[in-house]
KEMARPA-481171 format. One record per residue (C-alpha): x, y, z; residue number from 1; residue in one letter. Coordinates in Angstrom, 3 decimals. Example, Ala and Ser with C-alpha at 12.3 -4.5 7.8 and 13.67 -1.06 7.14 Angstrom:
2
x:12.300; y:-4.500; z:7.800; sero:1; kolke:A;
x:13.670; y:-1.060; z:7.140; sero:2; kolke:S;
//
This chain:
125
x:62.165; y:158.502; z:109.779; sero:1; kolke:X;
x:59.060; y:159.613; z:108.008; sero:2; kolke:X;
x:58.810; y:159.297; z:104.280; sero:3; kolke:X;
x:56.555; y:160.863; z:102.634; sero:4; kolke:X;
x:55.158; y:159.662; z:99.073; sero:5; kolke:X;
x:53.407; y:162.224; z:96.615; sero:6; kolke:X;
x:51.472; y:159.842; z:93.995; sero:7; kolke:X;
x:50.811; y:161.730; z:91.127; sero:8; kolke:X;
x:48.569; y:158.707; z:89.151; sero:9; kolke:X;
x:46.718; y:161.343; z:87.143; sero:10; kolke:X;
x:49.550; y:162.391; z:85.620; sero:11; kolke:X;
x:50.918; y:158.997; z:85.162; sero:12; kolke:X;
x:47.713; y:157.951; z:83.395; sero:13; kolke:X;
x:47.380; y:161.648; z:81.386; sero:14; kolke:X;
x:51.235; y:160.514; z:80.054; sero:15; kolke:X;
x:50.590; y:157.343; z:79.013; sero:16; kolke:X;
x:48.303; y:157.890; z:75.628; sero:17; kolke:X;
x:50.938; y:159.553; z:73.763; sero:18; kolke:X;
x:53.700; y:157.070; z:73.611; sero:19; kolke:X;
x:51.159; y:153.884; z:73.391; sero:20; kolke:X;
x:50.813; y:156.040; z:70.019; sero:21; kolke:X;
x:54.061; y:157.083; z:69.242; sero:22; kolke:X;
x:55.095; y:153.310; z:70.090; sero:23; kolke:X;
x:52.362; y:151.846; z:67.087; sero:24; kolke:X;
x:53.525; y:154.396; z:64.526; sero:25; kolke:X;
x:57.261; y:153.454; z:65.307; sero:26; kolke:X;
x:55.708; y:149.744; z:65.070; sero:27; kolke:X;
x:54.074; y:150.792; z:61.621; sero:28; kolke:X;
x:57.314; y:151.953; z:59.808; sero:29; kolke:X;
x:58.909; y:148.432; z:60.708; sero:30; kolke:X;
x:55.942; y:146.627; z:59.834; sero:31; kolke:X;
x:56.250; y:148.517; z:56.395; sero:32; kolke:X;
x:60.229; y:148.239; z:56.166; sero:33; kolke:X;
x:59.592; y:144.257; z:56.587; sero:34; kolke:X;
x:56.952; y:144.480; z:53.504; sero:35; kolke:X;
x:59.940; y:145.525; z:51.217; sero:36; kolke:X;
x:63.213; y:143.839; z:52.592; sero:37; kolke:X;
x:64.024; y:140.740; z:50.767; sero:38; kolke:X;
x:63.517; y:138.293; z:53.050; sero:39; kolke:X;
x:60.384; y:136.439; z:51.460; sero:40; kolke:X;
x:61.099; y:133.405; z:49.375; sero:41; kolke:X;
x:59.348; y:131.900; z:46.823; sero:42; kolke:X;
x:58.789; y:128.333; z:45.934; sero:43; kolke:X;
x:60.874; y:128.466; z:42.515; sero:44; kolke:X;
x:64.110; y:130.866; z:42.185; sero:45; kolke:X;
x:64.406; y:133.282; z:41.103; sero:46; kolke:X;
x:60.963; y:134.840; z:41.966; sero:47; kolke:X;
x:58.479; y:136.094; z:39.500; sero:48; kolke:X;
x:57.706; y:138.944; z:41.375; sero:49; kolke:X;
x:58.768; y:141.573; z:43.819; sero:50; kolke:X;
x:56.823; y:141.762; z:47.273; sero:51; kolke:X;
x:56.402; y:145.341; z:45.955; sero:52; kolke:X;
x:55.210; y:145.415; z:42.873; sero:53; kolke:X;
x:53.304; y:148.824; z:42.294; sero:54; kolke:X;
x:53.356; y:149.423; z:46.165; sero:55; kolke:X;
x:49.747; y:148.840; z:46.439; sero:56; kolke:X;
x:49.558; y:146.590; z:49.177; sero:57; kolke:X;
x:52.091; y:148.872; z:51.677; sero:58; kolke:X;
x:50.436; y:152.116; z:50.644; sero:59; kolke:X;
x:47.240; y:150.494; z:51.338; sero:60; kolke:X;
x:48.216; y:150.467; z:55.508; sero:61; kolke:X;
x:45.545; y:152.326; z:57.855; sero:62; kolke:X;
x:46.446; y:152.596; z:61.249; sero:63; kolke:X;
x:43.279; y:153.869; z:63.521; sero:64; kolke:X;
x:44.160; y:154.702; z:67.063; sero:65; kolke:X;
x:41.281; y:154.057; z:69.129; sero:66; kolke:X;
x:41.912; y:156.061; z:72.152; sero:67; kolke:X;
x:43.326; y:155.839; z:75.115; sero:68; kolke:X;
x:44.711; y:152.743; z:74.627; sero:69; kolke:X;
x:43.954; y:150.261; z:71.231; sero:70; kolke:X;
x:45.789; y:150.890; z:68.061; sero:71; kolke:X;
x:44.097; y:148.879; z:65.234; sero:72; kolke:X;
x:46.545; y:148.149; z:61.940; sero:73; kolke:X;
x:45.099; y:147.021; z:58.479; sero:74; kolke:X;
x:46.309; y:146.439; z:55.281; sero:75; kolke:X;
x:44.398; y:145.888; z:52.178; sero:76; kolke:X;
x:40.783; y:147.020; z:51.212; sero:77; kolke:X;
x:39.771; y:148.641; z:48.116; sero:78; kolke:X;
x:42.222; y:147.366; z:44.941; sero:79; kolke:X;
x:43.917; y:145.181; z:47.540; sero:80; kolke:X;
x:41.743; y:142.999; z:48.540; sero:81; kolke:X;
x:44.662; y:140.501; z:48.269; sero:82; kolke:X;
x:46.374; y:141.696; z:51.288; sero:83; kolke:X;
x:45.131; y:138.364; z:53.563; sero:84; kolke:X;
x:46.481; y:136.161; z:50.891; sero:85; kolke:X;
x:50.005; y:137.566; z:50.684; sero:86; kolke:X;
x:50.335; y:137.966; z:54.491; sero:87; kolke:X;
x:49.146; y:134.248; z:55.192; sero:88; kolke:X;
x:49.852; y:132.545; z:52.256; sero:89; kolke:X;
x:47.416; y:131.143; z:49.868; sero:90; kolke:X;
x:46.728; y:128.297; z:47.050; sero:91; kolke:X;
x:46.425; y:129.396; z:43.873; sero:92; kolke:X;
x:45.494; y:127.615; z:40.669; sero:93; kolke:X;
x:48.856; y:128.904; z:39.526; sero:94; kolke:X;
x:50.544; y:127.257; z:42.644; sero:95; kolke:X;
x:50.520; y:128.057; z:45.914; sero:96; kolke:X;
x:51.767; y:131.683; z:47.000; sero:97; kolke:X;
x:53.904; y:131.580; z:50.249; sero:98; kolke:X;
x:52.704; y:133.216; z:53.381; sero:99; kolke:X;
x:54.760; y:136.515; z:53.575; sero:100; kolke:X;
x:53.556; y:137.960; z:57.169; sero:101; kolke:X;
x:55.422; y:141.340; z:57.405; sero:102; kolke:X;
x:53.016; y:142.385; z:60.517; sero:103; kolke:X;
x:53.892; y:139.181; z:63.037; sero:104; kolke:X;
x:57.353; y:139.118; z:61.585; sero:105; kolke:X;
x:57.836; y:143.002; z:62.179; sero:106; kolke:X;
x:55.987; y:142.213; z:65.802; sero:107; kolke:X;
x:57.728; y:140.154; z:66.839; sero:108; kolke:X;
x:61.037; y:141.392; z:65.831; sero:109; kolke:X;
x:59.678; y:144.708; z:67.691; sero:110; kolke:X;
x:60.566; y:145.305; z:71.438; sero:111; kolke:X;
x:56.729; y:146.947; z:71.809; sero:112; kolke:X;
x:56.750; y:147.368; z:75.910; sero:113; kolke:X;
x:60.381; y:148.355; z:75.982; sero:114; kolke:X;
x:59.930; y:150.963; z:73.235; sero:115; kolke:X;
x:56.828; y:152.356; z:75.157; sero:116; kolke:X;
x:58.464; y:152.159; z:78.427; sero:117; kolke:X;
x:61.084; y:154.824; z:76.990; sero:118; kolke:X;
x:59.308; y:156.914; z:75.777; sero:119; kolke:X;
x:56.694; y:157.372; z:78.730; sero:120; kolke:X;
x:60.202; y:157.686; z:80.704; sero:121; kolke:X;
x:61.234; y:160.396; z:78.563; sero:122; kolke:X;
x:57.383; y:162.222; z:78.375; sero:123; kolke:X;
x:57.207; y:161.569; z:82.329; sero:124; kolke:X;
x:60.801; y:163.273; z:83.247; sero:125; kolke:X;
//
């Protein structure tokens, strides 16, 4: 019996860039789903605020694919400067503000390999 294997690595590696992106912008959308659902408690009921607010802090998300394979994800900058505080928690001479953090929640709650894993399945078929 002879068996004969045809390795086609170059096209393995030439398929693998596009879902490793597709995979972080899927990530994204749940990191920003998690900034809105109503999961985050405060210290005194019923909360002052809403996570929300104007939507500054999620519309301030920039995601910067740094090819082939690093995705960086930021929130904050600019107006929102306060982006660290929410995410890790902070005290405040009002009190202290709860840590809120949407991105290792949404991270963790995300099946990252097995979501890239499809869909280089699906771009290598």
């Amino acid at each position: 019996m002879t068996l004969q294997l045809d390795w086609r690595g170059d096209d393995i590696l030439a398929a693998l860039p596009g879902p490793f992106r597709e995979t972080n912008e899927i990530y994204q959308r749940r990191a920003q789903q998690a900034i809105t659902e109503n999961r985050w408690q405060w210290p005194v009921q019923p909360s002052p605020r809403d996570i929300v607010d104007q939507g500054g802090l999620r519309d301030s998300y920039r995601g910067f694919p740094v090819p082939p394979f690093s995705y960086d994800h930021a929130w904050g900058g600019g107006d929102v400067a306060y982006a660290l505080a929410v995410h890790e928690g902070a005290r405040l001479q009002e009190g202290n503000q709860p840590a809120r953090p949407w991105a290792i929640t949404a991270l963790d709650e995300f099946d990252f390999a097995g979501t890239f894993a499809r869909l280089v399945r699906a771009r290598l078929r």
